[in-house]
TIDRENKOL-884972 format. One line per 3 residues: their letters; for each residue x, y, z of C-alpha. Coordinates in pm, whole numbers. Layout:
<pts>
a) X,Y,Z  ...
</pts>
This chain:
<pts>
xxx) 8122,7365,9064  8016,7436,9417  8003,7189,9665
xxx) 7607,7143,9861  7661,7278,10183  7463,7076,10414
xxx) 7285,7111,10741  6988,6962,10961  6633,7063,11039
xxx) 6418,6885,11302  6628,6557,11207  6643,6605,10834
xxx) 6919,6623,10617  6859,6982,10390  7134,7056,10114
xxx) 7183,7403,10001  7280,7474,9660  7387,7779,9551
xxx) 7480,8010,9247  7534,8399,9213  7138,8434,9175
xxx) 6966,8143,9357  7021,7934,9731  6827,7626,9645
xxx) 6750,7422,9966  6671,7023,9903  6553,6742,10148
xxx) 6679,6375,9990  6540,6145,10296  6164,6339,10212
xxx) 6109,6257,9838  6397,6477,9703  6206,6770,9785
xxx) 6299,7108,9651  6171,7347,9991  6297,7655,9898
xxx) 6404,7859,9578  6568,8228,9760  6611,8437,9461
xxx) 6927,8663,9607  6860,8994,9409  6594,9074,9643
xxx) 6581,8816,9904  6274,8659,9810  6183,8297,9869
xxx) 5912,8194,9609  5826,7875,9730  5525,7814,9949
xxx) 5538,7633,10242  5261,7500,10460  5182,7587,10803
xxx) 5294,7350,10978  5611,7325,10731  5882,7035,10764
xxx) 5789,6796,11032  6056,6641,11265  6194,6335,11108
xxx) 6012,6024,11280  5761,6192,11448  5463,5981,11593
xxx) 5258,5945,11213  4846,5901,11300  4618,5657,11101
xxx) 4445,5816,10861  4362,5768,10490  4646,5900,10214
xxx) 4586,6187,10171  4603,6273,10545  4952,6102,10534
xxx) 5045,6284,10280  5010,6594,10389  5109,6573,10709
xxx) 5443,6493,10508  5399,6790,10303  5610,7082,10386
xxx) 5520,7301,10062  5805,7356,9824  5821,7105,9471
xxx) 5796,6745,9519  5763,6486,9236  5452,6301,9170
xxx) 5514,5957,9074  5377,5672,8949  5048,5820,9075
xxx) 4862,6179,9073  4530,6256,9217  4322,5988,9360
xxx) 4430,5685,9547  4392,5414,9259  4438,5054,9285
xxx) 4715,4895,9064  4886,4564,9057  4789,4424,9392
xxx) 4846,4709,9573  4694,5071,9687  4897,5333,9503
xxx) 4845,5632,9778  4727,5966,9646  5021,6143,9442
xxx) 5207,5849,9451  5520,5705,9658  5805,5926,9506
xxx) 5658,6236,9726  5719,6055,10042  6040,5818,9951
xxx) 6392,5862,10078  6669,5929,9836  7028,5861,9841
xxx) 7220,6122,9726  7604,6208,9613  7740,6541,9481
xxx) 7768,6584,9094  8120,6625,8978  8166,6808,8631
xxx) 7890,7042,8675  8003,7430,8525  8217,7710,8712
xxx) 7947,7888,8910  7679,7596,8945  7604,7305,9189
xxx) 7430,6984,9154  7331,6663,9312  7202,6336,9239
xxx) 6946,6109,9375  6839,5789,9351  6568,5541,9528
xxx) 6381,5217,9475  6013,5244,9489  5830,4927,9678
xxx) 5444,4947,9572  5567,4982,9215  5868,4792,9018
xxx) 6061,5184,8973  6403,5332,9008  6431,5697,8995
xxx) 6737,5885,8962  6681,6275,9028  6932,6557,8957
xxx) 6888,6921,9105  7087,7171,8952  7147,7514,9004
xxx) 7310,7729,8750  7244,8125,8759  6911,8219,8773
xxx) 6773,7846,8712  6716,7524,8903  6698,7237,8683
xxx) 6518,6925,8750  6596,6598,8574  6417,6279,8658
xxx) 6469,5939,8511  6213,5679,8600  6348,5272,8500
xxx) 6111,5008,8535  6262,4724,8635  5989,4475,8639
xxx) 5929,4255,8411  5576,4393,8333  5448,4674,8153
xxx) 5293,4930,8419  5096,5230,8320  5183,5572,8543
xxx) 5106,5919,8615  5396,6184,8627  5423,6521,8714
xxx) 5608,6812,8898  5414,6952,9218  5600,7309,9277
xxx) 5382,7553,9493  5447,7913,9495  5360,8131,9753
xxx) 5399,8510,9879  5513,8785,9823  5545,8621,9432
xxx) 5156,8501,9454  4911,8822,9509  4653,9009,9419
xxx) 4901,9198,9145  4994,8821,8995  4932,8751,8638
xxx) 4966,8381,8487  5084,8325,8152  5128,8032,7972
xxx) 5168,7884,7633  4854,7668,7666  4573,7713,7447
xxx) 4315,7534,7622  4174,7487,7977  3967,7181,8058
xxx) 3733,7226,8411  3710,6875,8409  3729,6624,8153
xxx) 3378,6719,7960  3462,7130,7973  3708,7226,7743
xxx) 3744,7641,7728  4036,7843,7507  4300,8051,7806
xxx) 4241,8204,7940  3908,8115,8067  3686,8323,8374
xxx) 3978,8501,8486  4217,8221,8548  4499,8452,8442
xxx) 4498,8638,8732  4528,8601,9113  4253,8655,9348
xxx) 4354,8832,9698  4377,8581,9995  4090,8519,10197
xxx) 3855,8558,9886  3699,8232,9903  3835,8091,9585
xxx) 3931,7735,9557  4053,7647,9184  4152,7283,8987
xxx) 4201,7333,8618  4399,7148,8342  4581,7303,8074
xxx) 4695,7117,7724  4753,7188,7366  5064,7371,7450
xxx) 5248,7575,7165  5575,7486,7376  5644,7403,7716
xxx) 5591,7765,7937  5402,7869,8201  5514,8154,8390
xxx) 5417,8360,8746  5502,8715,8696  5483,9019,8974
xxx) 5510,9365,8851  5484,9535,9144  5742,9266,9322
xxx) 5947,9301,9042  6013,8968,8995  5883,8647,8727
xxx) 5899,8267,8822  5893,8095,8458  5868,7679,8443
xxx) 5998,7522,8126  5971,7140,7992  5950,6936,7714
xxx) 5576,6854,7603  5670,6544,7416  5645,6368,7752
xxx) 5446,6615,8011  5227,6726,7714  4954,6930,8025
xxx) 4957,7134,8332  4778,7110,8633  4673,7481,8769
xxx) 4565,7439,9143  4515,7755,9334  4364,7831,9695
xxx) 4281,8161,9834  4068,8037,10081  3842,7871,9920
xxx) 3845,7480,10066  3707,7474,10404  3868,7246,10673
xxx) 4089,6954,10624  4376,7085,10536  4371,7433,10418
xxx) 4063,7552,10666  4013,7825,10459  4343,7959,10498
xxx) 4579,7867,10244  4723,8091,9952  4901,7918,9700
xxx) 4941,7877,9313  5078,7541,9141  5149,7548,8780
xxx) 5229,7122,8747  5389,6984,8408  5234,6647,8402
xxx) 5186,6333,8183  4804,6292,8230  4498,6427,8367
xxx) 4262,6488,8567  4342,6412,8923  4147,6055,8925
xxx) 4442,5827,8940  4605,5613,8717  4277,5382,8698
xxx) 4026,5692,8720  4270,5870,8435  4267,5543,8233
xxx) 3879,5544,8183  3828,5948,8110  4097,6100,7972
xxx) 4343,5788,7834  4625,5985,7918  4830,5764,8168
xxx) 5227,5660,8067  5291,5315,8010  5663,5172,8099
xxx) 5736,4855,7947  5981,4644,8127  6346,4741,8150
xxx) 6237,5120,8014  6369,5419,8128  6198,5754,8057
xxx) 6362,6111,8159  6139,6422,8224  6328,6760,8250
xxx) 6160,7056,8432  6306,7408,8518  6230,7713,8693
xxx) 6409,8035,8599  6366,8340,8746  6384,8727,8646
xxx) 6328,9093,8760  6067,9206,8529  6113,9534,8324
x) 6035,9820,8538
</pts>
């Protein structure tokens, strides 16, 4: 096993994890987040990261509704969404901010001792406040792979019904105009009264940037948990695998300049394949009276959701 080697970015603890094919950079005081998957072979990076990036830690936060919080906490990279997705939705008492408080909490974290000749792992843990949860989070990195592992305990003594899902954004050089999406789904809901078999109005492929295309879509009835990001001409595949008896849907989210201002002003290029729980992006009580599709916890249960991203030069 290989120790994290760590350093600091405008105030924030980042741990780098590394194995002969990945460097695997992680932020535990910003919701765990995974900001950057380098694969070595070629030097690539194939997260996406915002413009404005990683903010300095404590900086002077404006009023603003939550999704403006949010994102000026967003940095790119994969975060985990948790307890909700979508929508601001109002549960227990409380405002449960869009994508929930996992994205924004800070984690403890401690290396992982046992982990296999040639890997590197860490583990970290938090308390939510606007919701009764304890989440423990492992990153690993082995080879070509960085492995997720989540376990979510609620220890209230009520049941509480949740949204779950992993956020991970992929940018350039990986996303462009010669990307191709495939994915063991076999349908593609528009919203919740448009169901259409994949692929569905060219949702399988990549528009160039600055073409105006903004994109929301929801995948289900998976043969098995896959969705991959493949680049012939970059030489190079990004493949996501998970277990559908928990996450049984995806949420495909793609800009290419299609959302005018706040907060992409028509600029953004970017391609999210999410492994989620429910759908759509209403919120736990918006999800509750569509779809039915929200997680419910009862007290003193623990669930674990297992995600991971492998990646691999394509044939030539």
């Amino acid at each position: 096993m290989t120790e994290p080697r760590v350093s600091t970015h405008h105030g924030w603890e980042l741990l780098h994890l590394t194995s002969d094919d990945l460097e695997v950079d992680v932020v535990p005081g910003k919701g765990g987040d995974v900001t950057a998957v380098r694969w070595r072979p070629l030097d690539v990076d194939v997260m996406w990261r915002t413009r404005w990036g990683l903010r300095p830690r404590g900086e002077h936060i404006t009023a603003g509704s939550s999704e403006a919080l949010l994102m000026q906490a967003y940095p790119g990279g994969w975060q985990t969404v948790f307890p909700n997705a979508g929508a601001p939705s109002h549960e227990h008492g409380v405002e449960w901010g869009m994508h929930g408080e996992a994205w924004l909490a800070s984690y403890d974290w401690s290396a992982v001792d046992g982990a296999s000749a040639g890997s590197a792992a860490v583990e970290l843990r938090t308390d939510l406040v606007r919701s009764p949860f304890s989440i423990v989070k492992r990153v690993e990195v082995a080879g070509p792979s960085v492995t997720v592992t989540e376990t979510v305990t609620n220890d209230g003594a009520e049941p509480v019904e949740v949204m779950w899902s992993q956020h991970p954004a992929f940018g350039a050089p990986l996303v462009g105009p010669a990307t191709r999406i495939e994915t063991a789904a076999r349908t593609i809901w528009l919203d919740p009264a448009t169901p259409a078999a994949w692929p569905n109005d060219g949702f399988d492929r990549v528009p160039a940037p600055g073409s105006g295309v903004s994109r929301l879509a929801f995948l289900a009835d998976f043969a098995e948990g896959r969705a991959g990001i493949v680049n012939d001409e970059l030489g190079l595949r990004a493949d996501l695998t998970w277990d559908t008896s928990l996450m049984p849907h995806a949420w495909y989210w793609l800009e290419a300049g299609g959302r005018a201002g706040f907060p992409w002003y028509s600029a953004a290029y970017v391609l999210a394949l999410e492994p989620a729980t429910s759908w759509p992006d209403a919120g736990v009580a918006g999800v509750r009276s569509t779809t039915g599709t929200q997680l419910a916890i009862a007290p003193g249960e623990s669930r674990t959701a297992t995600v991971t991203l492998t990646l691999a030069a394509t044939a030539p």
